[in-house]
DSSP file (Angstrom, degrees, kcal/mol; ACC not computed):
  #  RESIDUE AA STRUCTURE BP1 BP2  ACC     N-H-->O    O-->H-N    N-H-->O    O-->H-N    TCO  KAPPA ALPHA  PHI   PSI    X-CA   Y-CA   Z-CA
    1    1 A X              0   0    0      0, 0.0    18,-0.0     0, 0.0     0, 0.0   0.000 360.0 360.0 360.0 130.4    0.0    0.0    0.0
    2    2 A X        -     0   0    0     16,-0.1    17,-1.4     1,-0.0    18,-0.3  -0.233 360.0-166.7 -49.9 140.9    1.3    3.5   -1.2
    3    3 A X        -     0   0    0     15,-0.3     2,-0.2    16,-0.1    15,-0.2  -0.729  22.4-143.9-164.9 129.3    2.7    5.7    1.7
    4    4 A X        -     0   0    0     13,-0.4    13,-2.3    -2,-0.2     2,-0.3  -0.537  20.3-177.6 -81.8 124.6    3.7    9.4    2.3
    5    5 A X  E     -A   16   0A   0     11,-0.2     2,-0.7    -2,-0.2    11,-0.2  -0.968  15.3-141.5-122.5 127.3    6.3    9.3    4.4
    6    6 A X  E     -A   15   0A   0      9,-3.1     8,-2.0    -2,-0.3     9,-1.5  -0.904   7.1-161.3-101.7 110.8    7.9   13.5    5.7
    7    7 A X  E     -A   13   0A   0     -2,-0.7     6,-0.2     6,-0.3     4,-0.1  -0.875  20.9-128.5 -76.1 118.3   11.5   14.1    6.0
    8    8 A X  E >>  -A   12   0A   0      4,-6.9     3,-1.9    -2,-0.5     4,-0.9  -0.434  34.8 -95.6 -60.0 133.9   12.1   17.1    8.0
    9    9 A X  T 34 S+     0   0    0      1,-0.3     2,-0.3    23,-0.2    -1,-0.1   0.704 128.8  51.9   5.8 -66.7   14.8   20.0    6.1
   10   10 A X  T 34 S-     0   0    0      1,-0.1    -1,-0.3     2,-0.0    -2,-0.1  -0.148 128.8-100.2-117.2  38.8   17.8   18.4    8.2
   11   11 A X  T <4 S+     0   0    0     -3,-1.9     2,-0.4     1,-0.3    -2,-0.2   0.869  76.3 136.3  75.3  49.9   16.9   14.7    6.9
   12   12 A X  E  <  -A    8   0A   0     -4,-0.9    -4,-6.9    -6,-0.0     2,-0.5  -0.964  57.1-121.8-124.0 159.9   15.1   13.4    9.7
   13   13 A X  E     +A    7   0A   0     -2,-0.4   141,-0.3   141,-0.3    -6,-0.3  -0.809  34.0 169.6-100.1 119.0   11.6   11.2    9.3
   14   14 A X  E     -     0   0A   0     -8,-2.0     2,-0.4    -2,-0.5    -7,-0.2   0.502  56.5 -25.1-129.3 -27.5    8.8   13.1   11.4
   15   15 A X  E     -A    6   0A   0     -9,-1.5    -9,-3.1     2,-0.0    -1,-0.3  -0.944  49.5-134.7-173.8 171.1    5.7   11.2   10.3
   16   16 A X  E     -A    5   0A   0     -2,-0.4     2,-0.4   -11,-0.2   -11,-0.2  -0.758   3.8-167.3-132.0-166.1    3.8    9.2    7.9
   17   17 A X        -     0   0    0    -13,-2.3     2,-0.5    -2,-0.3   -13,-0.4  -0.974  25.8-135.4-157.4 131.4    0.3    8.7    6.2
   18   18 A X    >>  -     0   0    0     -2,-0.4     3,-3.5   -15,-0.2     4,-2.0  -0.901  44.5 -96.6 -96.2 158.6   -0.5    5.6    4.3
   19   19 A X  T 34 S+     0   0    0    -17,-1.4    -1,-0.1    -2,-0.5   -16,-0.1   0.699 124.4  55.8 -17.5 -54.7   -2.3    6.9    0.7
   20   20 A X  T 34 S+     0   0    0    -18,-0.3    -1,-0.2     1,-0.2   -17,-0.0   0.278 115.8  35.0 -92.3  19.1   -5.9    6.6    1.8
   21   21 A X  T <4 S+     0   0    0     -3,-3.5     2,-0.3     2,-0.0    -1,-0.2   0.337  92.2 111.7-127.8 -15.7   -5.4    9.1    5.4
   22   22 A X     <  +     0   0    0     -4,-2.0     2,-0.2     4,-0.1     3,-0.1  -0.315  43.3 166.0 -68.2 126.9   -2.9   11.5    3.6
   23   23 A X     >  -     0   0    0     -2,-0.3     4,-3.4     1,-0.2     5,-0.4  -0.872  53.6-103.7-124.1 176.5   -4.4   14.8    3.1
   24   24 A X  H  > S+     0   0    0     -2,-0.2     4,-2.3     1,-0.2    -1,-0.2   0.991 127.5  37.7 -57.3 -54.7   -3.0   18.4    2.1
   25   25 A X  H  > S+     0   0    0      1,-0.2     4,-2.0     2,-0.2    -1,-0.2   0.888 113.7  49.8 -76.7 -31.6   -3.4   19.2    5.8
   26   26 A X  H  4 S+     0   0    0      1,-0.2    -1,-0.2     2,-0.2    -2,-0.2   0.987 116.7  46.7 -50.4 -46.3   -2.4   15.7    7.8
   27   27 A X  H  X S+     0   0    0     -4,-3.4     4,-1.2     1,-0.3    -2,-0.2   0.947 110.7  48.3 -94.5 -25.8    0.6   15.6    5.9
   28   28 A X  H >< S+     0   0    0     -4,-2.3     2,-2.3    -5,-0.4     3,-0.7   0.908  97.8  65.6 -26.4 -59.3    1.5   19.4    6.4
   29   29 A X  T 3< S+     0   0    0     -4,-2.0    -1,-0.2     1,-0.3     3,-0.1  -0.605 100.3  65.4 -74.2  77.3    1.0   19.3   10.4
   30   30 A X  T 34 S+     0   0    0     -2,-2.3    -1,-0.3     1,-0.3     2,-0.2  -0.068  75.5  92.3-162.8 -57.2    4.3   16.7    9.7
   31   31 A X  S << S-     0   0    0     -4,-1.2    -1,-0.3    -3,-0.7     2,-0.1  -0.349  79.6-138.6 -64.5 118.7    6.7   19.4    8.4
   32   32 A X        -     0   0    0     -2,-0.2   -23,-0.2     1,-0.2    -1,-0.1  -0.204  13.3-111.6 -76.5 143.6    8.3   20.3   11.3
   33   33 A X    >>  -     0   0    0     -2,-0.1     4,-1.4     1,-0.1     3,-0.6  -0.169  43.5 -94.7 -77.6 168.7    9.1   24.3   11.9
   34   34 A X  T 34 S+     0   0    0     56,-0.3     4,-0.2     1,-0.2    57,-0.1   0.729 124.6  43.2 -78.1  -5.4   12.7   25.3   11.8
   35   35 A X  T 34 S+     0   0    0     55,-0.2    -1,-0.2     2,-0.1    56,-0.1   0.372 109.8  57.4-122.3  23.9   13.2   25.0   15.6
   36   36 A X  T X> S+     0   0    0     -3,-0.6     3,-2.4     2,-0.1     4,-1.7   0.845 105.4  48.4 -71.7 -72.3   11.4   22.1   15.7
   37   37 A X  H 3X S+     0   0    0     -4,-1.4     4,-0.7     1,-0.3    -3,-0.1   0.740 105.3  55.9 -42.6 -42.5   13.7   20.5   13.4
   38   38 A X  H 3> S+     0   0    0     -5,-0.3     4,-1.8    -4,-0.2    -1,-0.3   0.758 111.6  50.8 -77.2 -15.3   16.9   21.7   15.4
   39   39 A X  H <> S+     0   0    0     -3,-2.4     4,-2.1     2,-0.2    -2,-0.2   0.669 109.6  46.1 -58.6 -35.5   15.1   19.7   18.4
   40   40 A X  H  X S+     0   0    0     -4,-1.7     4,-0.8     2,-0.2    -2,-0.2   0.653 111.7  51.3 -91.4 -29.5   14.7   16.8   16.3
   41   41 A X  H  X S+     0   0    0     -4,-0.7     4,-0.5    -5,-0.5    -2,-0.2   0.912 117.1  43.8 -69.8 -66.6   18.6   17.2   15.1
   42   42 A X  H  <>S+     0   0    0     -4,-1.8     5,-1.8     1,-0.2     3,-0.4   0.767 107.9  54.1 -19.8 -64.2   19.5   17.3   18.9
   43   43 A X  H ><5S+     0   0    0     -4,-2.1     3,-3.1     1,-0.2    -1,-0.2   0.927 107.8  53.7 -36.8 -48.7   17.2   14.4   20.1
   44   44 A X  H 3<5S+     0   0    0     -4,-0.8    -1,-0.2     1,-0.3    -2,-0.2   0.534 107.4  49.3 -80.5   8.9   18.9   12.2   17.5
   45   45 A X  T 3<5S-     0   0    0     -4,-0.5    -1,-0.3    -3,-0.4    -2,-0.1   0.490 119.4-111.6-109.9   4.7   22.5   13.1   18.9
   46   46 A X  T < 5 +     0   0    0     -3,-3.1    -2,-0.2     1,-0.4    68,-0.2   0.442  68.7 144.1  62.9  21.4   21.2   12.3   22.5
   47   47 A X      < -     0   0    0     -5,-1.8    -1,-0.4    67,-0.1     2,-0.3  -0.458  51.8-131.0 -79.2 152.7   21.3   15.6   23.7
   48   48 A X        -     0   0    0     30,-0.2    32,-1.3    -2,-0.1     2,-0.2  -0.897  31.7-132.2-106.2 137.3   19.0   16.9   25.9
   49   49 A X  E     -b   80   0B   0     -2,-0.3    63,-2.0    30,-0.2     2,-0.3  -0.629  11.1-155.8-116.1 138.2   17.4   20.6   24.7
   50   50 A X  E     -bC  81 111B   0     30,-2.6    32,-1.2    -2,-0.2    61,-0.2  -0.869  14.1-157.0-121.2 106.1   16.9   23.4   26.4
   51   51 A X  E     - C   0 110B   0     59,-2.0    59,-1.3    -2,-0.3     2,-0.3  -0.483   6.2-166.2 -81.5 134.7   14.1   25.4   24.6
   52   52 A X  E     - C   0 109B   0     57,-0.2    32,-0.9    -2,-0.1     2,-0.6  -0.733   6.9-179.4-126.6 101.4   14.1   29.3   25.3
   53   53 A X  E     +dC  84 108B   0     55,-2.2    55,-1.4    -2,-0.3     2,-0.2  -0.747  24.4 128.7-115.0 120.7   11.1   31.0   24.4
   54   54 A X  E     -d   85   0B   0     30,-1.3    32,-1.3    -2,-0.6     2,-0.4  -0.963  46.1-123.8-152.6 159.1   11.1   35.2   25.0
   55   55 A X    >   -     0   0    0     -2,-0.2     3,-2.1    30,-0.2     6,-0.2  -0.776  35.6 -98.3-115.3 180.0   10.4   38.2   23.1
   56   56 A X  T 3  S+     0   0    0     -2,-0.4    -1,-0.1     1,-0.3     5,-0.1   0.834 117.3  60.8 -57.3 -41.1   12.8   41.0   22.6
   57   57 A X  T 3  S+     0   0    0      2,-0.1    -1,-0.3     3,-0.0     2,-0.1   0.623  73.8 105.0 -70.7 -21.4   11.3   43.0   25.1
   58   58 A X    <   -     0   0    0     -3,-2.1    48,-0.1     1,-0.2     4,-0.1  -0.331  56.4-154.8 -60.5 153.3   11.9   40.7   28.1
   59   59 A X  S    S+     0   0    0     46,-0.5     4,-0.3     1,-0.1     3,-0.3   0.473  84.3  74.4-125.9 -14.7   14.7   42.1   30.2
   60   60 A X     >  +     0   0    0     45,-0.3     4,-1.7     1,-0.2     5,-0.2   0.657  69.4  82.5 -80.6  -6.9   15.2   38.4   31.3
   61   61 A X  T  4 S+     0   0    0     -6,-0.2     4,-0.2     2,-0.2    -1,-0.2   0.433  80.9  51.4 -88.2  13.5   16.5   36.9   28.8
   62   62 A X  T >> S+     0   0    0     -3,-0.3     3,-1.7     2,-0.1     4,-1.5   0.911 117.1  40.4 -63.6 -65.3   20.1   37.4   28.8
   63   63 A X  H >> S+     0   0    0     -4,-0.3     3,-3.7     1,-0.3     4,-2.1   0.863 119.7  50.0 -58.3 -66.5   20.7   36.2   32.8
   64   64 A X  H 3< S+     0   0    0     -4,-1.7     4,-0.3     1,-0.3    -1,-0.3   0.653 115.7  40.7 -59.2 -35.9   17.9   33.2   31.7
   65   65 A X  H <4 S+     0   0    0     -3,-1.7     5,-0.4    -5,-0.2     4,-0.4   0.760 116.7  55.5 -91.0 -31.7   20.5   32.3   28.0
   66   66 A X  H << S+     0   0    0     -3,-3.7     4,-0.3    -4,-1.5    -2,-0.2   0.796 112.7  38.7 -99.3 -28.5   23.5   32.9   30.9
   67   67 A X  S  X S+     0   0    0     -4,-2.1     4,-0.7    -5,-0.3    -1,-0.3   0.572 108.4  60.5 -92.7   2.7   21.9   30.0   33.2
   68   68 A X  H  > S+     0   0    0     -5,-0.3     4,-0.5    -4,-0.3    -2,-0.2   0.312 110.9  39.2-103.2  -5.3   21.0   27.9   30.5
   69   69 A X  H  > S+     0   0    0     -4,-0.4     4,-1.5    -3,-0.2     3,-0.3   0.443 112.7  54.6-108.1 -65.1   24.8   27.5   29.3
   70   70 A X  H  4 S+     0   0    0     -5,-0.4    -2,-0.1    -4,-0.3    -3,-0.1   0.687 105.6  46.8 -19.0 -51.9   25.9   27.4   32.4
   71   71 A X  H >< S+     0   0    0     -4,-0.7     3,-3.1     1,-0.3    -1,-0.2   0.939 116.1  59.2 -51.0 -44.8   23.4   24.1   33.4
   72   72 A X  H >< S+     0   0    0     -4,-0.5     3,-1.2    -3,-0.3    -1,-0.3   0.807  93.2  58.2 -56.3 -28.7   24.9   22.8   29.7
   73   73 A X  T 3< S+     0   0    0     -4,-1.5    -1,-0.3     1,-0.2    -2,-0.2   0.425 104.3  54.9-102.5  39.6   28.1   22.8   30.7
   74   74 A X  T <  S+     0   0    0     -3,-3.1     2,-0.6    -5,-0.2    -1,-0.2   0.275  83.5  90.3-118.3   9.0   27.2   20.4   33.5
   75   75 A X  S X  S-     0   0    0     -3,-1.2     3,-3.4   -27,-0.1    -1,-0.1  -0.914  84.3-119.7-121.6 127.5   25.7   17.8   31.7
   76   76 A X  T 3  S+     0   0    0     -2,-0.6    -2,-0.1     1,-0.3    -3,-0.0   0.116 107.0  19.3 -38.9 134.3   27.9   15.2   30.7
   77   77 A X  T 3  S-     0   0    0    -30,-0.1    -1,-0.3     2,-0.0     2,-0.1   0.540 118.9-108.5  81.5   2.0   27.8   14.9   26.3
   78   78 A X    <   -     0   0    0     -3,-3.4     2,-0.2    -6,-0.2   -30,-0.2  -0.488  29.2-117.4  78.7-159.0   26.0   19.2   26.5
   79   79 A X        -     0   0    0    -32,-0.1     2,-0.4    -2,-0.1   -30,-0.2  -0.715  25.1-106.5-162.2-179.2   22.9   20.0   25.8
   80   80 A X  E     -b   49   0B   0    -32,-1.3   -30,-2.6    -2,-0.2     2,-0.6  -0.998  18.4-134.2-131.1 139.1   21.5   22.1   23.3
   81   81 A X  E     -b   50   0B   0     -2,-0.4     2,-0.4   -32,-0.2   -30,-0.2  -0.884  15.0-179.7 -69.3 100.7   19.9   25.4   23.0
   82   82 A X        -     0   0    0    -32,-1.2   -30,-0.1    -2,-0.6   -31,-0.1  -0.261   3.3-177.1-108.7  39.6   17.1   26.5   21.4
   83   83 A X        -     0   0    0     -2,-0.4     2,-0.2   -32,-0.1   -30,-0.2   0.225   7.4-173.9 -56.9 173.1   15.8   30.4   21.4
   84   84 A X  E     -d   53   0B   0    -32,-0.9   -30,-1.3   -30,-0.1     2,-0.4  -0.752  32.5-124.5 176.6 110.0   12.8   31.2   19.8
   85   85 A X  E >   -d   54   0B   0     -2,-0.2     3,-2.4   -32,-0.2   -30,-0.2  -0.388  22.0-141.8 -40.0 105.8   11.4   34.6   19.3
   86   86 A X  T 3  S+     0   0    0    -32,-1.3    -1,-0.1    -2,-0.4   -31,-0.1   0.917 101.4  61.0 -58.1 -35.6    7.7   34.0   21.1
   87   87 A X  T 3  S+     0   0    0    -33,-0.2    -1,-0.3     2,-0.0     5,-0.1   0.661  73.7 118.0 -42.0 -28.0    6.6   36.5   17.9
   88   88 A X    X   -     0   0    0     -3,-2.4     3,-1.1     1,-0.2     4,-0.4  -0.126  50.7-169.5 -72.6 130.2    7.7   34.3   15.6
   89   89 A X  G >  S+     0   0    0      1,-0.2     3,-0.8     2,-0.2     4,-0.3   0.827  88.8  62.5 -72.4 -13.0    4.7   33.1   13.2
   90   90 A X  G 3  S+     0   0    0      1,-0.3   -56,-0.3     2,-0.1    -1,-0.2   0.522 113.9  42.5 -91.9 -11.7    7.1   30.0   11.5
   91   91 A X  G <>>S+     0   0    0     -3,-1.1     4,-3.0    -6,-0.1     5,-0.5   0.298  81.9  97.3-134.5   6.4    7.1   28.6   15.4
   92   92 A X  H <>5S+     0   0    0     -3,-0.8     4,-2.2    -4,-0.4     5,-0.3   0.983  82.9  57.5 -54.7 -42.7    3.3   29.1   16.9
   93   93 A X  H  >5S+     0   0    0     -4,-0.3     4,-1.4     1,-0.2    -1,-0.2   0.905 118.3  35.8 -52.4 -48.4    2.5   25.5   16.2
   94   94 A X  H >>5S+     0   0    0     -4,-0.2     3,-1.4     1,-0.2     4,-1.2   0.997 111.7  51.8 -45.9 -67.0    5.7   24.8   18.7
   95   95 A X  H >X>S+     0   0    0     -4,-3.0     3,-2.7     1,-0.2     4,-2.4   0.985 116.5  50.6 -65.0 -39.8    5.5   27.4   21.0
   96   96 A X  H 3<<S+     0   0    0     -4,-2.2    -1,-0.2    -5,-0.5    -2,-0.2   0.948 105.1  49.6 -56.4 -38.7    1.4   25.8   21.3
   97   97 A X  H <<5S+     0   0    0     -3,-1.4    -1,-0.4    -4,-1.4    49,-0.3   0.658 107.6  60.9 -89.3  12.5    2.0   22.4   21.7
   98   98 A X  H <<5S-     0   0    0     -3,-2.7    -2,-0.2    -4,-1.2    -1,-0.2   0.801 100.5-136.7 -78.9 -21.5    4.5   23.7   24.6
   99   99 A X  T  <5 +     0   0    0     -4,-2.4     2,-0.8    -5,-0.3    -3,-0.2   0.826  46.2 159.4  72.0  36.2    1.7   25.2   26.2
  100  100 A X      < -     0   0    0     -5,-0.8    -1,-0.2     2,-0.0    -2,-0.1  -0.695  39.6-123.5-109.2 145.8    3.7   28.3   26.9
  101  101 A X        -     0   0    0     -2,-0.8   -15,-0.0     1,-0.2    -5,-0.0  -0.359  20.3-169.4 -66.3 166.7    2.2   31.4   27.6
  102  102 A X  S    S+     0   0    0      3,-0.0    -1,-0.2   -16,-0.0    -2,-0.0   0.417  70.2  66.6-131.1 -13.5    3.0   34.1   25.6
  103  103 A X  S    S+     0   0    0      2,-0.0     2,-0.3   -17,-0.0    -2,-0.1   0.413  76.4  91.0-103.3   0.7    1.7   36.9   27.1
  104  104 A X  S    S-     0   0    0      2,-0.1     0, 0.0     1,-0.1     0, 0.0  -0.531  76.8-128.8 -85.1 148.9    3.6   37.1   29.9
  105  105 A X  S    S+     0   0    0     -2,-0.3   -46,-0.5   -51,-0.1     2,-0.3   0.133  72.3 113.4-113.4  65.2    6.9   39.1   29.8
  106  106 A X  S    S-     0   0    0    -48,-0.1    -2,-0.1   -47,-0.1   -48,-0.1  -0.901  73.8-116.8 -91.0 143.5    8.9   36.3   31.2
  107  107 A X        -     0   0    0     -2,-0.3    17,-2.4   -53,-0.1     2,-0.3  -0.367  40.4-166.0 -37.3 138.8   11.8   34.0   29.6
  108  108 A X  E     -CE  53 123B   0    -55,-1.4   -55,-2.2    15,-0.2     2,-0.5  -0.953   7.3-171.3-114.9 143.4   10.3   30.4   29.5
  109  109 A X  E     -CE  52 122B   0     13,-2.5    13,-1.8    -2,-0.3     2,-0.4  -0.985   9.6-164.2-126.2 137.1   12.2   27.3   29.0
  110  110 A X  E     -CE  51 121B   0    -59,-1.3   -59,-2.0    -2,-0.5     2,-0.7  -0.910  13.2-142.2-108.1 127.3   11.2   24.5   28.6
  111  111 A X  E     -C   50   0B   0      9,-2.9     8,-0.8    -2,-0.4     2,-0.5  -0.742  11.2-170.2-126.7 134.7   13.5   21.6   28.9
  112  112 A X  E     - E   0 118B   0    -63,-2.0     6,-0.2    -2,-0.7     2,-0.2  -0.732  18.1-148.6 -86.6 120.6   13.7   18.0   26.8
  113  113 A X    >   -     0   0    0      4,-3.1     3,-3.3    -2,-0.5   -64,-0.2  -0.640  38.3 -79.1-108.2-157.3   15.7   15.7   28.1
  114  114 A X  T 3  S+     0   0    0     21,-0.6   -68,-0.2     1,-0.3    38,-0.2   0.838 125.5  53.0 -63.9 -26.9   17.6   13.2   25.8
  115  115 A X  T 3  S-     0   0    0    -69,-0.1    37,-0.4     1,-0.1    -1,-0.3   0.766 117.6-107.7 -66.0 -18.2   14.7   10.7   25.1
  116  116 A X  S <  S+     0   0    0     -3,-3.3    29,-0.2     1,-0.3    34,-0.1   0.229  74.9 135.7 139.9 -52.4   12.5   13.6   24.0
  117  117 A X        -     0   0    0      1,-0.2    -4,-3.1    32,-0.1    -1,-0.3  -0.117  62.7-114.8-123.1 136.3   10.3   13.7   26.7
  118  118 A X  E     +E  112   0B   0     -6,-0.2    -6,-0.2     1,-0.1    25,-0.2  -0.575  41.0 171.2 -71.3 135.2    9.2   17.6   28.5
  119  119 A X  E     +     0   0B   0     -8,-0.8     2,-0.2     1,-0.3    -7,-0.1   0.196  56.6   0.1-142.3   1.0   11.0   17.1   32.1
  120  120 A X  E     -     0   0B   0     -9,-0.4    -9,-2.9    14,-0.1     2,-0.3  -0.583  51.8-147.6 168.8 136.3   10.4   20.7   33.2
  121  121 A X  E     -E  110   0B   0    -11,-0.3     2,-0.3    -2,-0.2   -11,-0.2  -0.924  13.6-171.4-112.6 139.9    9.1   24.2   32.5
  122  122 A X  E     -E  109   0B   0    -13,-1.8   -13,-2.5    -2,-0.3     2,-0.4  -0.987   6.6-171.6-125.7 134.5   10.7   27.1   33.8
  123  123 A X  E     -E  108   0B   0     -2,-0.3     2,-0.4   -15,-0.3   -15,-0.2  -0.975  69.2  -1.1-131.5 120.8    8.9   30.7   33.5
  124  124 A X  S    S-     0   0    0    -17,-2.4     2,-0.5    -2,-0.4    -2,-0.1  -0.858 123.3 -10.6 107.6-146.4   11.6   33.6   34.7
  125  125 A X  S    S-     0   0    0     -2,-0.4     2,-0.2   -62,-0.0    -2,-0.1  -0.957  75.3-159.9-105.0 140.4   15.1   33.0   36.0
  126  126 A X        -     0   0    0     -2,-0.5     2,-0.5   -62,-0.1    -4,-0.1  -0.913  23.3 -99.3 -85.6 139.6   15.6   29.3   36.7
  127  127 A X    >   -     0   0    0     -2,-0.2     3,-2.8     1,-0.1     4,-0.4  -0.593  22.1-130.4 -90.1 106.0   17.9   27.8   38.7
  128  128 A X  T 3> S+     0   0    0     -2,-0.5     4,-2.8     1,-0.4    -1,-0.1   0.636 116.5  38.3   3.2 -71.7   21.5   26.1   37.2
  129  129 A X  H 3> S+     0   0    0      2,-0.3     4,-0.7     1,-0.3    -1,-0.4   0.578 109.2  63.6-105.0 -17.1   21.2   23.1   38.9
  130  130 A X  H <> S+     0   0    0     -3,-2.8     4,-1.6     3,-0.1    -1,-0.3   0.989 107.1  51.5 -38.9 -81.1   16.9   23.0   38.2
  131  131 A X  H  > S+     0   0    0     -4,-0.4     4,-2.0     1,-0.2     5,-0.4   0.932 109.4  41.9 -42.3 -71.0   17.9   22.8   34.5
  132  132 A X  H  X S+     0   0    0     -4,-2.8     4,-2.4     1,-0.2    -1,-0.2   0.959 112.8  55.9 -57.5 -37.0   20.5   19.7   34.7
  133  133 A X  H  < S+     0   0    0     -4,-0.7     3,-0.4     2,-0.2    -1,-0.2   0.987 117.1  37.0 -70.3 -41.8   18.0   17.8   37.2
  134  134 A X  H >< S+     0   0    0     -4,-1.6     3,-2.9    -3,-0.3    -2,-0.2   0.973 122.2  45.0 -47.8 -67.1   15.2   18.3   34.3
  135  135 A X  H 3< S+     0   0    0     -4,-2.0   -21,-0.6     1,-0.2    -1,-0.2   0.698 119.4  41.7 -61.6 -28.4   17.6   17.7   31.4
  136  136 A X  T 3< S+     0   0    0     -4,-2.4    -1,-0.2    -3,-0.4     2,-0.2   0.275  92.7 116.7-103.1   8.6   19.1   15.0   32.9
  137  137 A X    <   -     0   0    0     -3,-2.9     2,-0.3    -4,-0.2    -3,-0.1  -0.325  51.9-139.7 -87.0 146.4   15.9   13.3   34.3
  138  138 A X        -     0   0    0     -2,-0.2     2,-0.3   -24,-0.0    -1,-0.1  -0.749  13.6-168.5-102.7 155.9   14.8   10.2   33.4
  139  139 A X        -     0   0    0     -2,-0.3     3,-0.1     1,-0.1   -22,-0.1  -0.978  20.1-157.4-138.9 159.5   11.2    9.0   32.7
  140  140 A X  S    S-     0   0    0      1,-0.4     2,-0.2    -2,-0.3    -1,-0.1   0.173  90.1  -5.4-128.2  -0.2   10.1    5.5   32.3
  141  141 A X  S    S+     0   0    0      0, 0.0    -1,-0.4     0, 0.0     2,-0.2  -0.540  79.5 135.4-175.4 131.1    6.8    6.8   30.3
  142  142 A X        -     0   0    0      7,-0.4   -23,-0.1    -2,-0.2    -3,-0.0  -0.751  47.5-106.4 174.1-169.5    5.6   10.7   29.6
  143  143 A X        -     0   0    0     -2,-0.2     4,-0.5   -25,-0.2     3,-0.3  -0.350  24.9-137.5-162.0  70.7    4.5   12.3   26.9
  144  144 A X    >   -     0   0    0      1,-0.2     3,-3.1     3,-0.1     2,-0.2   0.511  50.1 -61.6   9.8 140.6    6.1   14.8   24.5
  145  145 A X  G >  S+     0   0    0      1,-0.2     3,-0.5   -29,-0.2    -1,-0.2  -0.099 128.1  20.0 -49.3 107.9    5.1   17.9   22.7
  146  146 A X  G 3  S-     0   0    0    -49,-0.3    -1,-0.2    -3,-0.3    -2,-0.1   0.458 125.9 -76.8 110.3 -23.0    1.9   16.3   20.3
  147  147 A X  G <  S+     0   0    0     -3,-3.1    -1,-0.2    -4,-0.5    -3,-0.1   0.235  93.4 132.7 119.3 -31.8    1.2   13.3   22.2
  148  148 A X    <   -     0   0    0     -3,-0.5    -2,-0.1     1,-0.2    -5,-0.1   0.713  66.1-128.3 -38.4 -52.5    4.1   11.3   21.0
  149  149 A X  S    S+     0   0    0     -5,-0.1    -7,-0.4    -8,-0.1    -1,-0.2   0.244  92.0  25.1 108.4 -26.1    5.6    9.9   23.8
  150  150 A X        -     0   0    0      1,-0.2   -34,-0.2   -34,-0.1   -33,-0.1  -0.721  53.1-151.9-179.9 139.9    9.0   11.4   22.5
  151  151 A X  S    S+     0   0    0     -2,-0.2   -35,-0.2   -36,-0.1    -1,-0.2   0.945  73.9 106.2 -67.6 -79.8    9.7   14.1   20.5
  152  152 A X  S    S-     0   0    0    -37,-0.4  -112,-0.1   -38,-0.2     2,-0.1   0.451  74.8-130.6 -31.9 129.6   13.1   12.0   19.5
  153  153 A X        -     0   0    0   -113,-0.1     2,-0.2     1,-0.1    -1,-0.1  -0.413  26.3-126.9 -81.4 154.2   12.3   10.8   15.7
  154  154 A X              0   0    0   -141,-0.3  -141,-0.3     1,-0.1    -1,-0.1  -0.690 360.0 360.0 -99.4 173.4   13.1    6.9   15.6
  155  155 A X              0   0    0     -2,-0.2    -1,-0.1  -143,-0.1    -2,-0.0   0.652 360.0 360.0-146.5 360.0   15.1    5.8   13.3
């Protein structure tokens, strides 16, 4: 049976359709946004992400960018960083399944750890050593931006 299969920009596989459920719009909601896609590059290197979602105007989000390397350079293999303008239109679908507010004028981060899997949201300044226990946390079942179960593409 015929099946549409979506490779994300940076050659990772983000969903499929067999012929008779692909439509223009199923198979759409599959291309992944451009900091979706550096999440999905991340996952697949076994890094754990730290998503930082602010708008220009927040006045925390240099010290919040300046605790979010710091936390990275305590977990063994990094982490990764992800900003994302909360304005940006190419990243509502993200910033939406994150559930982050937008209207607030705090930094949020949101943190993945390597499996995929959301292991903590931080809205404001978060703490060094908050971030590595999220990034670094393990969960034995949980459930990902979408439902997934893990963001991480298999492969």
């Amino acid at each position: 049976m015929p099946l549409i299969l979506v490779i994300s920009p940076k050659g990772y596989p983000t969903g499929g359709y067999i012929l008779a459920e692909a439509n223009a719009q199923n198979v759409a909601k599959l291309v992944p946004s451009p900091k979706l896609d550096m999440v999905y590059e991340s996952l697949n290197g076994g890094n754990p992400v730290f998503i930082v979602v602010s708008k220009k105007s927040n006045t925390d989000k240099t010290k919040t960018l300046e605790t979010c390397k710091s936390a990275k350079s305590q977990i063994p293999g990094g982490a990764s960083i992800i900003e994302i303008d909360a304005t940006d239109k190419k990243e509502e679908g993200l910033i939406t399944q994150l559930k982050i507010n937008t209207s607030t004028n705090a930094t949020t981060v949101v943190v993945l750890n390597a499996s995929g899997q959301t292991t903590g949201t931080f809205e404001g300044n978060a703490e060094t050593s908050s971030l590595v226990a999220s990034a670094t946390k393990v969960i034995r079942s949980g459930c990902c931006p979408g439902g997934s179960g893990s963001c991480k593409p298999k492969q």
